[in-house]
MARDO-60848 format. One record per residue (C-alpha): z negated, x, y negated; residue number from 1. Coordinates in pm, whole numbers. Example, Ala and Ser with C-alpha at 12.3 -4.5 7.8 and 13.67 -1.06 7.14 Angstrom:
2
((-780,1230,450),1) ((-714,1367,106),2) 
END
This chain:
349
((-3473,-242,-4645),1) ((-3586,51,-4476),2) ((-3876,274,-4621),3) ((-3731,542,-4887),4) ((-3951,831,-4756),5) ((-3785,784,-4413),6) ((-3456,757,-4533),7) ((-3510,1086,-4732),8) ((-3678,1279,-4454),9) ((-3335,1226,-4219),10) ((-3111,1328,-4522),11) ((-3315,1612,-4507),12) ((-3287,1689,-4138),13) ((-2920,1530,-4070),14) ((-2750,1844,-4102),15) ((-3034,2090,-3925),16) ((-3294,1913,-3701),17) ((-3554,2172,-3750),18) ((-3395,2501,-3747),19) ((-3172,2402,-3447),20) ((-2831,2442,-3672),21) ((-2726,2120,-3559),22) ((-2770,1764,-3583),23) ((-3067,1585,-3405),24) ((-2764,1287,-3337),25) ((-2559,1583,-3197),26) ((-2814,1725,-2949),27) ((-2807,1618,-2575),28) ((-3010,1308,-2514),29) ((-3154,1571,-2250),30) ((-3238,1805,-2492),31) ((-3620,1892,-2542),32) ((-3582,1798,-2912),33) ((-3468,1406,-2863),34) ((-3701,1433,-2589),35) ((-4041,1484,-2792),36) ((-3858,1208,-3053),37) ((-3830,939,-2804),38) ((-4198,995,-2688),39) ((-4347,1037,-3018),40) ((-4167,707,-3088),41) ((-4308,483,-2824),42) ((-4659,670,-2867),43) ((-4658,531,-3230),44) ((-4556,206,-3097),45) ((-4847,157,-2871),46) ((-5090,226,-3163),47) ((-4931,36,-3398),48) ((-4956,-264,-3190),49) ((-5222,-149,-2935),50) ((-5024,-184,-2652),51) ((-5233,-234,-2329),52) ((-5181,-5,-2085),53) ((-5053,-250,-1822),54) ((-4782,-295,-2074),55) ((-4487,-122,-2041),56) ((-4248,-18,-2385),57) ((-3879,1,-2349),58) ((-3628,140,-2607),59) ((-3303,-20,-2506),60) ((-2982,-107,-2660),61) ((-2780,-403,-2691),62) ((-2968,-608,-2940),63) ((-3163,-886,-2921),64) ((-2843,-1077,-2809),65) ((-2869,-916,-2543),66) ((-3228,-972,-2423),67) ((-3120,-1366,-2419),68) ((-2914,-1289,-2120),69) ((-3174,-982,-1989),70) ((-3415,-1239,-1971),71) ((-3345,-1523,-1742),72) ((-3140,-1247,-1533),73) ((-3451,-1109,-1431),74) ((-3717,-1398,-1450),75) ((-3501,-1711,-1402),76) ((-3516,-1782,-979),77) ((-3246,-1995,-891),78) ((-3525,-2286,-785),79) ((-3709,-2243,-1141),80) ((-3632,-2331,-1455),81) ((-3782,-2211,-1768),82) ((-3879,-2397,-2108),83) ((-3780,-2322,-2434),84) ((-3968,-2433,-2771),85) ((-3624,-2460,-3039),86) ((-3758,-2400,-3348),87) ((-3423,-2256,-3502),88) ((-3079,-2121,-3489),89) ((-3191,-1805,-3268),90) ((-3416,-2006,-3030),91) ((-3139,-2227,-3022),92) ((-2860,-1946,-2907),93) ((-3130,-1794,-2661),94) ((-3177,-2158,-2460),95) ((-2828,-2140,-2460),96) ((-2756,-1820,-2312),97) ((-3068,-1855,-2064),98) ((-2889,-2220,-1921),99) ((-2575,-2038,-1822),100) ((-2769,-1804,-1599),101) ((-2952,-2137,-1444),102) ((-3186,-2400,-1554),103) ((-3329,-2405,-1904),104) ((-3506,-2738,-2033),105) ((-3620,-2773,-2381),106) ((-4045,-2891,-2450),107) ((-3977,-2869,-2840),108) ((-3681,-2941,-3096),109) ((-3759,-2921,-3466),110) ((-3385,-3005,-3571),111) ((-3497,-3359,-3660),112) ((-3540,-3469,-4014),113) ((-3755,-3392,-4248),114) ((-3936,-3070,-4331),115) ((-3914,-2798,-4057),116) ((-4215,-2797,-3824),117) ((-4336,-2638,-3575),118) ((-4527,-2834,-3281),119) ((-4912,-2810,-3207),120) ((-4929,-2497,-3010),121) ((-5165,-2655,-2794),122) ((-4980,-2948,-2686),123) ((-4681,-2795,-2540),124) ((-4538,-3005,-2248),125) ((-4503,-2679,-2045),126) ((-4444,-2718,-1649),127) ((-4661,-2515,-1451),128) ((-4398,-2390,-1216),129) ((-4181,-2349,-1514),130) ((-4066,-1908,-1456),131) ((-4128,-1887,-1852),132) ((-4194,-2007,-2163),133) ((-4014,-1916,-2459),134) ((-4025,-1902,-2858),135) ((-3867,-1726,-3116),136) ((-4167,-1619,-3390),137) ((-4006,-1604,-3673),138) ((-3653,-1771,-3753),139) ((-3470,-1586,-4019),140) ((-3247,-1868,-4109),141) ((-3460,-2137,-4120),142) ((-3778,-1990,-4230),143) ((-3962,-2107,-3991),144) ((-4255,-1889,-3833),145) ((-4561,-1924,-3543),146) ((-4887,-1865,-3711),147) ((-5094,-1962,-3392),148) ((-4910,-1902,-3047),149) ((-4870,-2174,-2823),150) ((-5066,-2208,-2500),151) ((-4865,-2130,-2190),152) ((-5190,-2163,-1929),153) ((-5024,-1929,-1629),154) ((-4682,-1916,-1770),155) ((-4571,-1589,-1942),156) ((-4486,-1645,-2273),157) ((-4189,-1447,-2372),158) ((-4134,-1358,-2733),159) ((-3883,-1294,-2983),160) ((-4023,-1077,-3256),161) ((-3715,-940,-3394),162) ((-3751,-1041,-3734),163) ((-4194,-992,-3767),164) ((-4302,-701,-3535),165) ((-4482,-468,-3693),166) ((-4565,-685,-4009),167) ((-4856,-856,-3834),168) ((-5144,-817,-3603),169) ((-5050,-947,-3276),170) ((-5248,-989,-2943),171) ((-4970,-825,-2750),172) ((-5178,-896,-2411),173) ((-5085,-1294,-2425),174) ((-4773,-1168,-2409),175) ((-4575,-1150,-2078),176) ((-4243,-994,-2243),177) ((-4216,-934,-2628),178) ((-3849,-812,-2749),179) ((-3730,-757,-3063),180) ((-3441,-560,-3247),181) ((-3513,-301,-3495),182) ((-3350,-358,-3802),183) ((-3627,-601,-3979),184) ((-3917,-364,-3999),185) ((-3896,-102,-3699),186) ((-3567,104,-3809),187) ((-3184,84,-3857),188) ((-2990,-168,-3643),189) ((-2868,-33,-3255),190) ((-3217,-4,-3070),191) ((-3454,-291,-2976),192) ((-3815,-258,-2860),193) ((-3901,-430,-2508),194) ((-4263,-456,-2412),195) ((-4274,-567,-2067),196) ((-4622,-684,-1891),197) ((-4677,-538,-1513),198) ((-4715,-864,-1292),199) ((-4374,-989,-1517),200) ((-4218,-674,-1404),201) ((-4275,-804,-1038),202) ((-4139,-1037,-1078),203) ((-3824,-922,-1173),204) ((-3491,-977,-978),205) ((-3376,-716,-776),206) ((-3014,-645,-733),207) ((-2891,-672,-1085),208) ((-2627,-459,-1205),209) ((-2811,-170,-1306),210) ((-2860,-147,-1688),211) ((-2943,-538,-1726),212) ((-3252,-485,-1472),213) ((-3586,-448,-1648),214) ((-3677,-205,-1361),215) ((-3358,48,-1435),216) ((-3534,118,-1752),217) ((-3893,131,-1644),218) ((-3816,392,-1383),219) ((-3590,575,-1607),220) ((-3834,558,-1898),221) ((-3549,401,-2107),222) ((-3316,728,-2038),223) ((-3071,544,-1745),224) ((-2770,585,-1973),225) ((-2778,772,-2295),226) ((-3044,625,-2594),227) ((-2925,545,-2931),228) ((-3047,862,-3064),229) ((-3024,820,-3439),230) ((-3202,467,-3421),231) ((-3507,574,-3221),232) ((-3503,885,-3468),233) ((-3509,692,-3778),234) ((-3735,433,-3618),235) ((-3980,708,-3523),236) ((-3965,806,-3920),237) ((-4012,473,-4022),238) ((-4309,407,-3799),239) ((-4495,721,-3910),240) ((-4412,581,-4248),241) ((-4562,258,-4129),242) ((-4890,460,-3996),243) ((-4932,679,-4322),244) ((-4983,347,-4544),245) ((-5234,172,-4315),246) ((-5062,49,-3995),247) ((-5000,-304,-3900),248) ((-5308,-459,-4061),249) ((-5160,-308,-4404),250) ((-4818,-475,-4378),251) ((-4997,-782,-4311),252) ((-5190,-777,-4611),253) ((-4859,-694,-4802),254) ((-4662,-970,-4633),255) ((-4877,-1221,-4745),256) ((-4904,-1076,-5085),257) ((-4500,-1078,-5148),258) ((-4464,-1410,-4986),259) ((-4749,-1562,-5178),260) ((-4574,-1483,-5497),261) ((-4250,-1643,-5405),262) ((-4389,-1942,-5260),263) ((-4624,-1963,-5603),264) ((-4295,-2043,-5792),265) ((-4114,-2282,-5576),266) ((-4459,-2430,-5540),267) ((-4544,-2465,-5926),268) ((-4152,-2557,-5947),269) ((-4140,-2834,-5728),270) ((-3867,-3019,-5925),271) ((-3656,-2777,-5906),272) ((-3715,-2554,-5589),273) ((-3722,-2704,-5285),274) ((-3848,-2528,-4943),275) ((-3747,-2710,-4656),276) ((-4011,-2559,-4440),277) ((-4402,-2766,-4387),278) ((-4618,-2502,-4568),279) ((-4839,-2474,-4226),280) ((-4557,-2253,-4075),281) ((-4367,-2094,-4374),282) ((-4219,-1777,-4285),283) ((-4346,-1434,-4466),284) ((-4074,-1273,-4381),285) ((-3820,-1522,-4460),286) ((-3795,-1724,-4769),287) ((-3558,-2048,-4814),288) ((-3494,-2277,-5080),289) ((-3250,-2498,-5256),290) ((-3191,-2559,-5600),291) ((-3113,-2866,-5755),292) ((-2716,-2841,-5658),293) ((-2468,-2604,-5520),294) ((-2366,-2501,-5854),295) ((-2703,-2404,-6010),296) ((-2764,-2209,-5631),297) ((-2379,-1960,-5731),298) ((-2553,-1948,-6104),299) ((-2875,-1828,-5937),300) ((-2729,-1544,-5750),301) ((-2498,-1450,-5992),302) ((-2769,-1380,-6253),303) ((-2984,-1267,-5956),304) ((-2771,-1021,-5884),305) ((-2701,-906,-6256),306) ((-3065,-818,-6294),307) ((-3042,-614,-5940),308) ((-3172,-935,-5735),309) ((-2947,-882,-5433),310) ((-2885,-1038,-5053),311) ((-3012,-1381,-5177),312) ((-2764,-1623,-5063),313) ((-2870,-1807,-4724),314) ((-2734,-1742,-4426),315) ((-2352,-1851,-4407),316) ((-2443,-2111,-4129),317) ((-2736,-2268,-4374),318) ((-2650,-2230,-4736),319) ((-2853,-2240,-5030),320) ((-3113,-1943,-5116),321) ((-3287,-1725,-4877),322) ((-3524,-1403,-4962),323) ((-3580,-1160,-4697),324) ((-3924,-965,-4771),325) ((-3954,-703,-4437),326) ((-4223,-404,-4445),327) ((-4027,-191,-4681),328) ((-3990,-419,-4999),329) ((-4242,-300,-5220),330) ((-4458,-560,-5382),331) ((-4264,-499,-5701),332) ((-3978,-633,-5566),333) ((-4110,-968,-5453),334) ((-4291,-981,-5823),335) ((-3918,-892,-5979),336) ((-3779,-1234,-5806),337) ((-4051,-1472,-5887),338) ((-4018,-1335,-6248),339) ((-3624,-1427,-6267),340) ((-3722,-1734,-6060),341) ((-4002,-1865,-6279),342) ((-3740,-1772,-6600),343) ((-3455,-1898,-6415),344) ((-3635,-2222,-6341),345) ((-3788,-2262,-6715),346) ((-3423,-2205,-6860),347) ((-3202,-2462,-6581),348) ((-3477,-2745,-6519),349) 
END
């Protein structure tokens, strides 16, 4: 979901960005106009997450696919090797992509049986001389999500936050490189956030082909090739949204409220739900479950979606049930699904 007052201020503006005549998304990238957007839009970023100032903020495109190749391009020497904690399907692609640029070796794999886990974050087997270490903090399919970071001693820790930045207080100066794509809670899909720590920057490859260099984009102040001009625009409208209603420390509090409520019913409907996920690293922004069988799990969407429940079924590569609960779901809608779930329960179990 994005926010509905951001939505409505660019229908607003589509057609005539501010007495201009034209469209913002039709204006050079040049233009002083986009120009005062893209600032305004990594200014709000900063405070949002209070960004240190030896921090630098990138608006790229690409993805977050993208970053898992971005990455060991520019930190992975071809005498290091970085580690990896899997603790999911996108950790899991992102050790992948970094071992075809050289060597990647894995300190944690949760795919064993049981409940999903995360390990102790303070007991990471991390090499010293390793170039990086690197976790995904929240996994969207599995549900899966770092409360406490890991300790890394020396070793920046680089960060996926696709899926939780901006719904939680982070200390963003543990944090050698944070990335993280901005259709979860930052905007519309087509522009990621890259926040890139100085003595990481130096140690960035030189010689890349331009754009995949972290150092293009620092020097250009992400303006080397043209910006995705209608995602950092509705981005920029979503994070002034975002500041209106309280700022980071507000989503939090809402996060845990909506998640709370979900989690209440599987919880009080043990029997019946069933969270594969240890309850010391449930995601807040990522609900799973199975019911009883595959057939109750079509009945549940199906009536889900009759009472305007929608986007419930689990990932394709997963199955079962999954409810996604980013910044812009109101608290009513979380209390809407544990109402059909608590019904839905009492009536099938």
């Amino acid at each position: 979901m994005l926010p509905f007052p951001a939505l409505r201020e660019a229908q607003r503006e589509l057609l005539d960005y501010r007495g201009t005549g034209m469209s913002l998304i039709e204006t050079s990238h040049r233009s002083a106009e986009y120009g005062e957007v893209h600032r305004a839009t990594l200014d709000l970023l900063r405070r949002l997450l209070d960004v240190p100032e030896r921090h630098h903020v990138l608006l790229l495109a690409g993805g977050a696919t993208l970053q898992f190749a971005m990455v060991p391009l520019n930190l992975l020497a071809p005498d290091r090797r970085c580690d990896f904690a899997i603790t999911g399907a996108w950790s899991r692609r992102a050790c992948d992509d970094a071992a075809r640029v050289g060597r990647a070796r894995v300190v944690w794999d949760g795919r064993d049986g049981g409940a999903r886990r995360l390990p102790d974050p303070a007991r990471l087997d991390v090499a010293p001389d390793a170039a990086y270490l690197q976790i995904t903090s929240n996994e969207t399919i599995d549900g899966v999500q770092w409360h406490v970071w890991p300790e890394a001693g020396d070793v920046p820790l680089v960060c996926d936050m696709s899926s939780d930045l901006l719904s939680r207080r982070i200390p963003v100066e543990r944090f050698g490189l944070i990335f993280a794509s901005a259709q979860k809670n930052a905007g519309p899909s087509g522009v990621t956030v890259v926040i890139l720590r100085d003595d990481v920057l130096e140690r960035c490859a030189r010689g890349l082909p331009s754009w995949l260099g972290y150092r293009t984009h620092v020097e250009h102040g992400s303006h080397y090739g043209t910006p995705p001009v209608f995602a950092v625009w509705l981005m920029k409208l979503t994070l002034e949204w975002l500041e209106r209603e309280g700022g980071v420390a507000e989503a939090e509090r809402r996060a845990a409220a909506r998640a709370d409520l979900v989690y209440g019913v599987i919880d009080r409907h043990d029997a019946f739900y069933r969270c594969p996920v240890d309850r010391s690293c449930r995601s807040r922004m990522n609900v799973v479950f199975r019911l009883p069988d595959a057939r109750l799990e079509q009945r549940f969407l199906a009536e889900a979606a009759g009472c305007g429940l929608h986007g419930l079924a689990g990932h394709r590569t997963a199955g079962g049930c999954r409810a996604s609960l980013y910044n812009a779901m109101p608290l009513e809608g979380a209390e809407a699904l544990a109402t059909f779930m608590d019904g839905f329960a009492r009536r099938h179990g």
